[in-house]
N, C-alpha and C positions, 0 to 999 in steps of 0.2 A: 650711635657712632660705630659702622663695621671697621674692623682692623681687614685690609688687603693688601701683604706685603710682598713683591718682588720675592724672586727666591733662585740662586745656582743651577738649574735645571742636569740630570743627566739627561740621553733623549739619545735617540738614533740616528746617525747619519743617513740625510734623505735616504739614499741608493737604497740601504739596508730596512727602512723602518715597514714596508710592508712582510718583511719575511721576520718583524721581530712584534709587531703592535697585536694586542689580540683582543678577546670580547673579555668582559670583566668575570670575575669570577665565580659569583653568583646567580648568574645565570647561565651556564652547565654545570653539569655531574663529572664526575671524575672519568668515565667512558666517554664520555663527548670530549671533553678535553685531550685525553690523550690519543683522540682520534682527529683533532684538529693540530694537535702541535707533532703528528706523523711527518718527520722528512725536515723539521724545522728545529734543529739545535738552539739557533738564536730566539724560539719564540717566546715572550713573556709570559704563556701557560707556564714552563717551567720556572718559574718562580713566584707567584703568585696562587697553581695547580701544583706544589709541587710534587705531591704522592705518585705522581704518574710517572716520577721515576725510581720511585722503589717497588718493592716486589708486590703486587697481586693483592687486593685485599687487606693491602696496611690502612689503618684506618687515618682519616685524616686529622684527628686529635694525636696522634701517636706522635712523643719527641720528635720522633726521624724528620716528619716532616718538615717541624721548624729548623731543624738545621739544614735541611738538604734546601730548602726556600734560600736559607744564609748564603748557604754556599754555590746555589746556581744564579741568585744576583750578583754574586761577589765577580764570580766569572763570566758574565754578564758584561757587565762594567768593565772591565778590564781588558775585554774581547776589543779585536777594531771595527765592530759595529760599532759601537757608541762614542758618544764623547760627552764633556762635561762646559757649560757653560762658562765662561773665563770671568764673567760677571751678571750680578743679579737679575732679572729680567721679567715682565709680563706677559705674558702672551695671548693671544685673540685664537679661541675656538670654534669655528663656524663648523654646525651639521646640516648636510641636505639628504632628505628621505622627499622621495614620490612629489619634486617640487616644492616641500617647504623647507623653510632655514631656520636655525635660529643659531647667535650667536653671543656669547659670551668671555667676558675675561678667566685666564685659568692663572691664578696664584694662591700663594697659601694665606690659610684664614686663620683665626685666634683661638688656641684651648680655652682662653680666660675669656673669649665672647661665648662660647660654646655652655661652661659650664656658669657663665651670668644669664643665663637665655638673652644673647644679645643672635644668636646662632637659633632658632628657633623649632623645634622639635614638632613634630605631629605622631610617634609612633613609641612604642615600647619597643625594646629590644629583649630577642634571646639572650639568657645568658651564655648557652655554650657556642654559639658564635660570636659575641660579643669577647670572652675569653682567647676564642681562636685565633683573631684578627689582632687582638694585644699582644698573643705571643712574635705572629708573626713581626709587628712591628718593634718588637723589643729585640727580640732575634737580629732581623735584618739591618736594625739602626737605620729605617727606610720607613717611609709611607709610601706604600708600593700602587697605591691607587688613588687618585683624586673620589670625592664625594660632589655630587652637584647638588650645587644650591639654586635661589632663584633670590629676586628681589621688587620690588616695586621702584620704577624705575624715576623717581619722581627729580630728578640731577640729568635728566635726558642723558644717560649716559651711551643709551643704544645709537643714538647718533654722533659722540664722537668716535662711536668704532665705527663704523658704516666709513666716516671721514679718512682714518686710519687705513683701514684695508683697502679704501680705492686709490690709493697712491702709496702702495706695499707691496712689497713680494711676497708671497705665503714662503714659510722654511717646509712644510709639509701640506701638498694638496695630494690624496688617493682617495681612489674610490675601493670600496672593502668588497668581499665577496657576497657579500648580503645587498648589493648597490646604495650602499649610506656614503656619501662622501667624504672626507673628514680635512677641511683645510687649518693651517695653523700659520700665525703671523706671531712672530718676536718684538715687545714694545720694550726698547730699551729705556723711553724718557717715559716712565715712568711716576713723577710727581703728579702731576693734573689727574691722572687716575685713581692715584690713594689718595689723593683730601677729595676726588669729588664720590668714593666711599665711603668717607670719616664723614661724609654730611648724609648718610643713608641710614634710617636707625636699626632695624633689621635685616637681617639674612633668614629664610627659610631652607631650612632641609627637605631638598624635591628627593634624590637618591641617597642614602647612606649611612644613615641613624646611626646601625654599626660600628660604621668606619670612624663617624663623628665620637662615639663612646670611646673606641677601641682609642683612638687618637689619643682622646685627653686619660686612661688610663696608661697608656704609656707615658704622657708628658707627667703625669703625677709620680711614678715609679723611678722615673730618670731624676726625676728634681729631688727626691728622697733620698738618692746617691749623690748627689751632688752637693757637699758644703757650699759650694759659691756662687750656688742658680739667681741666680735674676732677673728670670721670665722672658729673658728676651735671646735666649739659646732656641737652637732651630729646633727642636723638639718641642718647646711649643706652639710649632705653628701646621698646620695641615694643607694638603694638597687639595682646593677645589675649584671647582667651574661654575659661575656665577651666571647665570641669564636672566633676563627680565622676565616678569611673568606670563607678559601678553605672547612670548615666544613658546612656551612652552607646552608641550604636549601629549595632554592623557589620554591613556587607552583604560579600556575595563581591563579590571582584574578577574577574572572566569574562577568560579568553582565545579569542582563532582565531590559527589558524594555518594561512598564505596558501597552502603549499605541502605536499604531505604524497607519500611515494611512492605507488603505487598498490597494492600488496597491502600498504598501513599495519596494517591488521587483520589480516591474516596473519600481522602477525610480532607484533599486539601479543600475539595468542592465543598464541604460544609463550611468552609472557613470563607473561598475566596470565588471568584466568577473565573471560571477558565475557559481562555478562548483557544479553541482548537485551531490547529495548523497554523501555529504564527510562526512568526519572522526569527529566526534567529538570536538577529540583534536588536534588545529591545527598540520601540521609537523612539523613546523618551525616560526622562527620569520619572522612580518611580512606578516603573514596570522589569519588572525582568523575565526573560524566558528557560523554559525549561524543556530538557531533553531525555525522554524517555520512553519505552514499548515501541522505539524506532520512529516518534512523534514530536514535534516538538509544540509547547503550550505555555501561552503567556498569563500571566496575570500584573494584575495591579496591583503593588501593597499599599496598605491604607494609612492615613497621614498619621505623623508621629504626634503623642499625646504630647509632647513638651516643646516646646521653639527654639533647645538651646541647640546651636550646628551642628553636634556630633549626632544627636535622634536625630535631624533632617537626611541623614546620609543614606542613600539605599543600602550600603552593606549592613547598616545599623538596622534598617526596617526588614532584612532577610532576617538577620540575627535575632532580634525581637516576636518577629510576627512566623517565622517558620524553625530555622536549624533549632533552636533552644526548647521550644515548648514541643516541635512535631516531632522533630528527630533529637534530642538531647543531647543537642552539640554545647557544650556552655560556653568554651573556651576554641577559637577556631585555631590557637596558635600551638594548640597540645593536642587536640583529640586525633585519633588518627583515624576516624571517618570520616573527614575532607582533606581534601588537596584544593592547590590552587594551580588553573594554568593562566601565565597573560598571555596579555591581549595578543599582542605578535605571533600569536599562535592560531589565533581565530578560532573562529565554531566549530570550523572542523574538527578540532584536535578534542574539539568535548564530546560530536558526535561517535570518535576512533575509539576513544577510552572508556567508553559506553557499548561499543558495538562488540567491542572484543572482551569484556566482560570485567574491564580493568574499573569501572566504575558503575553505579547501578542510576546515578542521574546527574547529568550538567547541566549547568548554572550559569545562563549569559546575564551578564551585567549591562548597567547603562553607565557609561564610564563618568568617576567621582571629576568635576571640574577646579581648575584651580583656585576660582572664589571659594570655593568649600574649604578647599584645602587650608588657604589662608583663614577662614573665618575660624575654622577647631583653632589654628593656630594661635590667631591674635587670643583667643578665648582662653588660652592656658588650657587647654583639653588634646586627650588623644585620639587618632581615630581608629577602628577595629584593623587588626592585620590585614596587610595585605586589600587595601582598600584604593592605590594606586599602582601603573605601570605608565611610567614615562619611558617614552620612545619617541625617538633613537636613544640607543647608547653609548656613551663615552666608549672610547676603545682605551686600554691599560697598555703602557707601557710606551707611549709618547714623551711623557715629561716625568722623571720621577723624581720623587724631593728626598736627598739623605742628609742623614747629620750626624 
């Protein structure tokens, strides 16, 4: 049984919501962000990026931040960009990239499904981002960002939205500067959508582990002040965007790696067959390509000794079969001889970081698919960092939930 509850939406009046909606926060740096919210007071960088208005090299764990977060939502809110929903509501978020759609309910979901795994986990969290995101929500008395989930859609639910939005007005249709569309429709009746959720047994976490953690530690911290909590105060409940799974869509997640020995290919060729001048992007699962000496060269890694989902994974078979034993990567989530770039970025961006000396070899992936994803899932297992990139992305600052 998922809980999907209605919820007071803030949100920006259409006119304003392009000069206020932005890309989420973890996917730029603090330079990229304060290079995209140039010229734009109202843009939801400043509150979700908020270090990009204090001085130069404050770091973004530093108090200042969560207050100045507080106080550029506060003003925010208050501004006549926005407004606030007069009553509870659901809403329908369609994304179109390059021809495809996919489309989802955005309301708020359960602390108490999240932390029953009724909310279903595939990842470990950092903790000092996991920390970061708490403050901010404890600060703001906001979930300043939706999480996407996804679901198995077995309540056909994909087709009473389809029903919905053809006899709808969207309250937000724009296209972003990146050309992702983003439409948005307001479902005010409501009922038929939460019991035909309460008959879905799981939710998976496609984006957000984080934000999922972060969430239910604030909702633990708040109910701890509270003598007369009773679970059903809006702090327990979180901001996501729910799709089916057949909608959704992975990219590889790319690595480099900054240091490599110098006869690397030497020893991989004892290990593995390398075929010279391939493709970038591997064919298939179970090969990946690699980039180096201005070359790029594929191999096949070899099947996992065990059949439980997580060793089926190609990240898992890199991890196993090269970073750990060739280059003594143990942990990809600490060591800081790999980075990761996604997919959105393409090959090129492996080739750039290579050529300019930023890295000594990239790593094209064969991107992880959602059946994998669900199989670690149902399996109670996690899968190695950084092992998905779903695209498109939510844009932050459409609908935001406070309490």
């Amino acid at each position: 049984m998922a809980i999907v509850k209605p919820f007071k939406a803030w949100r920006p009046k259409p006119e304003f919501a392009p000069k206020v909606v932005s890309v989420p926060y973890d996917v730029i740096n603090t330079t990229e962000a304060l290079e995209l919210a140039e010229g734009k007071p109202n843009s939801y960088l400043h509150v979700i990026r908020p270090e990009i208005d204090l001085p130069k090299n404050t770091s973004v764990y530093d108090e200042s931040v969560y207050v100045k977060g507080s106080e550029n939502l506060s003003k925010l809110l208050q501004s006549e960009v926005m407004l606030q929903e007069d009553n509870e509501a659901l809403y329908i978020y369609r994304l179109e990239m390059d021809g495809r759609t996919q489309t989802g309910f955005f309301g708020c979901v359960s602390v108490e499904d999240y932390n029953n795994d009724r909310i279903v986990k595939h990842e470990l969290t950092r903790p000092d981002k996991e920390d970061d995101r708490t403050k901010h929500i404890i600060t703001q008395e906001a979930h300043p960002e939706p999480v996407m989930l996804t679901f198995r859609d077995s309540e056909n639910i994909s087709s009473s939205i389809d029903e919905f939005v053809e006899g709808s007005e969207p309250i937000y249709d724009l296209t972003t500067e990146d050309d992702i569309t983003h439409t948005i429709w307001k479902v005010e009746k409501t009922s038929s959508y939460v019991e035909a959720f309460a008959r879905i047994q799981n939710l998976y976490i496609a984006d957000g582990h984080h934000r999922c953690a972060s969430a239910a530690r604030a909702a633990e911290k708040f109910a701890s002040q509270n003598p007369e909590h009773t679970g059903n105060e809006s702090y327990n409940f979180f901001p996501a965007v729910i799709f089916p799974t057949e909608q959704l869509h992975i990219l590889a997640y790319n690595r480099v790696v900054l240091s490599i020995p110098d006869n690397f290919l030497e020893l991989l060729g004892e290990k593995f067959e390398i075929q010279k001048k391939a493709k970038p992007t591997p064919p298939k699962k179970g090969m990946i390509s690699l980039y180096l000496n201005d070359n790029w060269y594929g191999i096949s890694l070899k099947a996992p000794r065990n059949d439980d989902p997580v060793s089926e994974l190609d990240v898992s078979l890199l991890q196993d079969q090269i970073l750990e034993p060739m280059l003594g990567i143990k942990d990809q989530r600490t060591d800081p001889n790999i980075d990761f770039v996604g997919g959105i970025r393409g090959t090129d961006e492996l080739e750039k970081l290579v050529d300019n000396g930023e890295a000594a070899m990239g790593i094209s992936m064969y991107p992880t698919s959602i059946e994998e994803l669900l199989a670690v899932s149902d399996a109670g297992q996690l899968m190695p960092p950084k092992s998905t990139w779903f695209e498109p992305k939510l844009r932050s600052g459409f609908l935001i939930h406070t309490f």
